[in-house]
C-alpha positions as CSV (number, residue, x, y, z in Angstrom):
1,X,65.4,131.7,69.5
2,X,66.5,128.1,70.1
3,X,70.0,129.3,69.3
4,X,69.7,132.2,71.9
5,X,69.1,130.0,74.6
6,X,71.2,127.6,74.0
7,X,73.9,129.8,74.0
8,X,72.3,131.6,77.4
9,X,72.7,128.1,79.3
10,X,76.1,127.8,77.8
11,X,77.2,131.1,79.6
12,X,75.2,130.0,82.5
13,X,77.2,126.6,83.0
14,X,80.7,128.2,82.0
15,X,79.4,130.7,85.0
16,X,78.6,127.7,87.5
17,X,82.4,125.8,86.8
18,X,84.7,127.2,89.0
19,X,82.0,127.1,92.0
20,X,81.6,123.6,91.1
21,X,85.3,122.9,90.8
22,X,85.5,124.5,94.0
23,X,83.1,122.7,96.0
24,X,84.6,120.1,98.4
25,X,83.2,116.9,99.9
26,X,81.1,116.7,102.5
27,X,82.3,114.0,104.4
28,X,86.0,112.9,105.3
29,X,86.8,109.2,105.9
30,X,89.8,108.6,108.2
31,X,91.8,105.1,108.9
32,X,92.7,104.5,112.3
33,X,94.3,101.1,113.8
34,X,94.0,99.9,117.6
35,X,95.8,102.0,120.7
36,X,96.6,104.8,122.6
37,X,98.6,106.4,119.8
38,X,95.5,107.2,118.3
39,X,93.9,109.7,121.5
40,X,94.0,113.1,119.6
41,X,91.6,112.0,117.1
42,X,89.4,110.3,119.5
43,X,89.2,113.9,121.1
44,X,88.9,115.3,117.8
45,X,85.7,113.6,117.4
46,X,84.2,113.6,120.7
47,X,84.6,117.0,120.6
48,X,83.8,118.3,116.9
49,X,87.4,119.8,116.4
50,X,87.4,118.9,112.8
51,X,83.9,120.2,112.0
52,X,84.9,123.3,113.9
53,X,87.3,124.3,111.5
54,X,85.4,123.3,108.7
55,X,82.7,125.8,110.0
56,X,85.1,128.4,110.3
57,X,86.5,128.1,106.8
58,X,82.9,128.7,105.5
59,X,82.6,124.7,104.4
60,X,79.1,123.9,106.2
61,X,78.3,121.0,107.8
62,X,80.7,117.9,107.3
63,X,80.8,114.3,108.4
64,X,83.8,112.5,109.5
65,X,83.8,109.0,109.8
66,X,86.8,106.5,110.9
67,X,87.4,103.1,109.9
68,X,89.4,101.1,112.4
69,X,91.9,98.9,110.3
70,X,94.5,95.9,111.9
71,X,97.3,97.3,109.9
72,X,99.3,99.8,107.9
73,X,99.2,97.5,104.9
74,X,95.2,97.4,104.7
75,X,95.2,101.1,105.3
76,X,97.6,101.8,102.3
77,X,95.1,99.4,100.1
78,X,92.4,101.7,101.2
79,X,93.7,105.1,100.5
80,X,95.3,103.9,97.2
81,X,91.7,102.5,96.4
82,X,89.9,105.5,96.7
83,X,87.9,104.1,100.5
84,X,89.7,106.8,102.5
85,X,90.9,110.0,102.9
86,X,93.0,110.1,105.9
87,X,95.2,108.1,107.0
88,X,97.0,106.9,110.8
89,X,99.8,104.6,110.2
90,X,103.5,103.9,111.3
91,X,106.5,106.6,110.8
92,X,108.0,104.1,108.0
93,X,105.0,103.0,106.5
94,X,104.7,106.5,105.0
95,X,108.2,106.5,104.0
96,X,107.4,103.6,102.1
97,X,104.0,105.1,100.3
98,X,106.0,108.0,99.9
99,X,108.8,106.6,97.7
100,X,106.0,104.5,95.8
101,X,104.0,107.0,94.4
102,X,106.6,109.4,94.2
103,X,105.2,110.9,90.8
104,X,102.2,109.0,90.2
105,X,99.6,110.2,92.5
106,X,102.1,111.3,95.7
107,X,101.0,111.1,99.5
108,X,102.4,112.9,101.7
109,X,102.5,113.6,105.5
110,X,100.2,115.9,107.2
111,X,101.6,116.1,110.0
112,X,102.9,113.8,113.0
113,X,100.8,112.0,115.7
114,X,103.0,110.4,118.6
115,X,106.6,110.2,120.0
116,X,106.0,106.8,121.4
117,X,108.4,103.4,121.4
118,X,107.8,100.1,120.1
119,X,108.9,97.7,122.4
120,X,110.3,94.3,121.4
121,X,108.5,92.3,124.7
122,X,108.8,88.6,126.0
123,X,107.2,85.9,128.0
124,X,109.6,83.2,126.6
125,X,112.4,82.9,129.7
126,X,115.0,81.9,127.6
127,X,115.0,84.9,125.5
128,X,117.0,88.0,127.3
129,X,118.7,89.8,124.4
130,X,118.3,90.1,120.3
131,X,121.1,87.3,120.2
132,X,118.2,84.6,122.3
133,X,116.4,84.8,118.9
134,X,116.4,81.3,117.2
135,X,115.0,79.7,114.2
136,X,111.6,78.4,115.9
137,X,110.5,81.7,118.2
138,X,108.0,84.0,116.5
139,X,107.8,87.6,116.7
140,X,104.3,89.6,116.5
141,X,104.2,92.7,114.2
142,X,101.8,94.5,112.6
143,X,102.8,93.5,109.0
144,X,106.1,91.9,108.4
145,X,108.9,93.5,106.4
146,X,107.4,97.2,105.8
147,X,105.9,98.2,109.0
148,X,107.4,100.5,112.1
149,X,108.0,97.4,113.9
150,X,109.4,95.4,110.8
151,X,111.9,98.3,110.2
152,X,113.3,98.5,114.2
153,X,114.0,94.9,114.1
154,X,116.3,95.0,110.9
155,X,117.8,98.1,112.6
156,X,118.2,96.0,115.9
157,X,119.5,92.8,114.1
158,X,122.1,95.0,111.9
159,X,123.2,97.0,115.0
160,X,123.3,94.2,116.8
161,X,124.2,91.3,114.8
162,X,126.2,93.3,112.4
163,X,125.4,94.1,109.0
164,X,125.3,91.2,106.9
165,X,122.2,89.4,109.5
166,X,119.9,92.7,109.0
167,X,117.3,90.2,107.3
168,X,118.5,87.3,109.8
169,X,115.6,87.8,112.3
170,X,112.5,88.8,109.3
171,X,111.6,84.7,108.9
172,X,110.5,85.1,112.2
173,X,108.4,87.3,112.3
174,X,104.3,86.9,111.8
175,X,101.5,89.6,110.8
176,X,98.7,89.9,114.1
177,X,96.5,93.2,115.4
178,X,98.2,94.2,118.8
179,X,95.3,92.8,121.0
180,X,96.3,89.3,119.5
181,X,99.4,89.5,119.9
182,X,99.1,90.7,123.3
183,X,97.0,87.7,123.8
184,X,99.3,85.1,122.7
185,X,102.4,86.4,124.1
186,X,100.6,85.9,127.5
187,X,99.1,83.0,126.8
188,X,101.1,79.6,128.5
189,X,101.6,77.7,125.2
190,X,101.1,80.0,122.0
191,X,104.0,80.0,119.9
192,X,104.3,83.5,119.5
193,X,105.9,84.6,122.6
194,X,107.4,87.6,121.5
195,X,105.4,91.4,120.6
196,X,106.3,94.4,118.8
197,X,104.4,96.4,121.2
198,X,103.4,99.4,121.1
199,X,101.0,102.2,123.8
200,X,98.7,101.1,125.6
201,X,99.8,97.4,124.8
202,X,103.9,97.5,126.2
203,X,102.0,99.0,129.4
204,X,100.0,96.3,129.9
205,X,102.2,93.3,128.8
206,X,105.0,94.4,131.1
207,X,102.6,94.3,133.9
208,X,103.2,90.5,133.9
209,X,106.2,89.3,136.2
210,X,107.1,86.7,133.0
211,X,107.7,89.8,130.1
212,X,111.0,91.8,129.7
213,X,111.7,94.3,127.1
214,X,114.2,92.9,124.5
215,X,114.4,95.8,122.3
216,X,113.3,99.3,122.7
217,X,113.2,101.2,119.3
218,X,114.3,104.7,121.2
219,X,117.4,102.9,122.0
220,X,118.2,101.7,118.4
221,X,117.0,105.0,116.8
222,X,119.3,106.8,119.6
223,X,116.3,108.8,120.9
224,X,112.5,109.7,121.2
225,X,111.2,109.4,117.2
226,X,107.6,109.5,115.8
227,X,105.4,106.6,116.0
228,X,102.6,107.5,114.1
229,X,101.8,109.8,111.3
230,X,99.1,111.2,109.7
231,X,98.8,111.0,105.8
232,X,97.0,111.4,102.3
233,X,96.8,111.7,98.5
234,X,98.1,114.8,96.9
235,X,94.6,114.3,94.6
236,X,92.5,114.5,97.9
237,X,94.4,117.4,99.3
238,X,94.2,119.6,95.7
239,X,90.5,118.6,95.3
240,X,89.6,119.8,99.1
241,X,92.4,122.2,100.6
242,X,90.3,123.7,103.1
243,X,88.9,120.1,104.4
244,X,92.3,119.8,104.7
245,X,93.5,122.0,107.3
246,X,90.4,121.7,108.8
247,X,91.4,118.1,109.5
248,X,95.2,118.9,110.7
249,X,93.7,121.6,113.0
250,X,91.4,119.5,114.1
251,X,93.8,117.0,115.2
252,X,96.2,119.4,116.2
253,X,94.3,120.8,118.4
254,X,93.4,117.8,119.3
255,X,96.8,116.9,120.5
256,X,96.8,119.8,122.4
257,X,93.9,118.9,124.6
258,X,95.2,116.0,125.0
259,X,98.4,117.3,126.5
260,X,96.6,119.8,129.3
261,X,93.5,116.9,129.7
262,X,94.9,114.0,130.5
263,X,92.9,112.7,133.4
264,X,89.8,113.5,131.0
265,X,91.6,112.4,127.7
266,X,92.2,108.9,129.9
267,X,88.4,108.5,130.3
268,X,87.8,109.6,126.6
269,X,90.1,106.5,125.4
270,X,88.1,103.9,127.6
271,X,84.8,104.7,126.2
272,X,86.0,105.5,123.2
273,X,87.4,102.4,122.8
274,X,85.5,100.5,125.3
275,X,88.9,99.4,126.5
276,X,88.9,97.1,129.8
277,X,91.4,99.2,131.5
278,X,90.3,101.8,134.2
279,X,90.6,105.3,133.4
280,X,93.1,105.0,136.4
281,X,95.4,103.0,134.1
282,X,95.3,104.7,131.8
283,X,95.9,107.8,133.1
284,X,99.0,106.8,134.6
285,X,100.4,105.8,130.9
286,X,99.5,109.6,129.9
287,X,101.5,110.8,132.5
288,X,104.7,108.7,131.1
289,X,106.1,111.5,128.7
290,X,108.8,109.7,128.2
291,X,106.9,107.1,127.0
292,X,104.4,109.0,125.1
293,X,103.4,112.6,123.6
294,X,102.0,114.2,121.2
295,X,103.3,116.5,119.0
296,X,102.7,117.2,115.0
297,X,106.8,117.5,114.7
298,X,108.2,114.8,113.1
299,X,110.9,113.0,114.2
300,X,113.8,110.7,112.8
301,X,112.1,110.2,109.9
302,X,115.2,110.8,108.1
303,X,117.3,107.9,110.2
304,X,114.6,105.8,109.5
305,X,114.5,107.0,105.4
306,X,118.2,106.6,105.3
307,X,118.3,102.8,106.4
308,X,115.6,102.1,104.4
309,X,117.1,103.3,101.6
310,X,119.9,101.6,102.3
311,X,119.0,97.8,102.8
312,X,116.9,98.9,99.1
313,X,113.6,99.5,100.9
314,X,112.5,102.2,99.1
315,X,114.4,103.5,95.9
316,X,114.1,107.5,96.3
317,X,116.1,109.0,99.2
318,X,114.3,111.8,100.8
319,X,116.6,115.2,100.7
320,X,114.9,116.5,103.7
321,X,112.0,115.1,106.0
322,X,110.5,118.0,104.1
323,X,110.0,116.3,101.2
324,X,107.6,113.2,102.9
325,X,105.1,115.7,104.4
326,X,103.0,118.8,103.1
327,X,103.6,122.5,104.4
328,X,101.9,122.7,106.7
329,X,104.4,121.3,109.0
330,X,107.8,122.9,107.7
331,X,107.8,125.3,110.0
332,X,108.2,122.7,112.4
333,X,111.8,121.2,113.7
334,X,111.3,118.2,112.5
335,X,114.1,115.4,111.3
């Protein structure tokens, strides 16, 4: 008898694996850093978009949970680490995660967040062009060397400076959020006079009479690029596929209210972020599409792949922008 059920509960567990296997997590943890870049998933929140679709694929009920973080570096350290799920980063900061775990434990893109430029501002008078920059001025980035920001001032410096000073301007450059940096630019006598910028920030700083934009990263990359992208582990993405779209059409459509809302969307970002600026203000930024839009089409992430690969950046050249995001996006005409 003893044999007969053990061998019953056998069968019964063998029975219960692959509805185990295929039951995914309840709750989705996403990394965010500071900005307007990051509107769609505000709206995605506010407004249940991700739980939506998680309905609709026949998931249940799910939590999602964001995480503000000051930089792209901490993020990577938290999706590597197993704290995260999602992540919101710079365009080049998931080239570089990309090419790092090519092959042992590969992220990829899930889609694009934000055409938007970074913007190399100034309070310091004496500095009017990339060639002002001397061995005592500072420049505020998010993370020096891999970041967005990092990457359009070695681009600026080579194009500029010519190829052998790509590096020349790095020692300059120091790791701050972008409301410090904001802050000390526009302070009278911090030393770091000089931000990386990017929405709502660049907006804001350029307000003041004393700033002027030094570099623009459309102008280097020779037109609109992506920003921001959205991100995660192959592992997370195999072990919860429909959390996963859930998530990108959650955002997506996110985006998309975005887009038609914007008066709405403006008073969104100031509670969501219990931001000092009127909805007014910020309204007024939205509006700037040539300064900022959403779209999940990635942009010049090959230019950006290609110098990286070669100053030695990253050691795997992308064949196609393809390759650095999932499928959900190659419909898309992206580059």
């Amino acid at each position: 008898m003893r044999r007969v059920i053990t061998g019953l509960l056998a069968v019964l567990f063998s029975a219960l694996l692959p509805s185990l296997a295929l039951a995914e997590a309840k709750e989705v943890r996403i990394a965010q850093q500071y900005g307007l870049i990051y509107l769609p998933l505000h709206a995605a929140v506010e407004h249940k978009l991700i739980e939506k679709h998680a309905q609709a694929a026949g998931l249940g009920d799910i939590k999602v949970n964001l995480v503000q973080l000051a930089s792209g570096a901490a993020v990577n350290d938290a999706l590597l680490s197993g704290q995260l799920d999602v992540a919101i980063v710079g365009a080049t900061v998931l080239i570089t995660v990309w090419d790092r775990t090519k092959g042992r434990g590969n992220i990829k893109g899930m889609m694009a967040l934000c055409d938007s430029p970074i913007l190399f501002n100034t309070s310091d008078p004496r500095i009017k062009s990339i060639r002002d920059f001397g061995e005592n001025d500072r420049i505020a980035v998010t993370a020096v060397k891999v970041t967005h920001h990092a990457v359009v001032l070695q681009m600026a410096a080579a194009k500029e400076l010519g190829w052998d000073n790509r590096f020349k301007l790095d020692p300059l450059t120091v790791s701050m959020s972008h409301p410090d940096a904001m802050a000390a630019m526009l302070a009278p006598r911090h030393e770091v006079r000089t931000h990386a910028a990017t929405i709502p920030f660049l907006f804001q700083e350029l307000e003041d009479p004393r700033v002027r934009t030094v570099i623009d990263s459309f102008e280097v990359a020779g037109g609109r690029h992506t920003v921001a992208v959205i991100y995660n582990t192959e592992k997370w993405k195999t072990e919860n596929p429909k959390t996963y779209l859930a998530v990108a059409k959650g955002i997506e459509e996110g985006m998309d209210w975005v887009n038609k809302n914007k008066r709405a969307a403006a008073e969104l970002y100031v509670r969501f972020e219990k931001s000092k600026l009127s909805p007014e203000a910020v309204l007024k930024m939205l509006e700037r599409e040539d300064k900022i839009f959403y779209t999940p089409t990635p942009s010049k992430m090959m230019l950006h792949a290609e110098f990286m690969h070669k100053i030695g950046s990253i050691r795997n050249l992308p064949a196609s922008w393809k390759d650095m995001f999932w499928e959900n996006v190659h419909d898309r005409p992206g580059s």
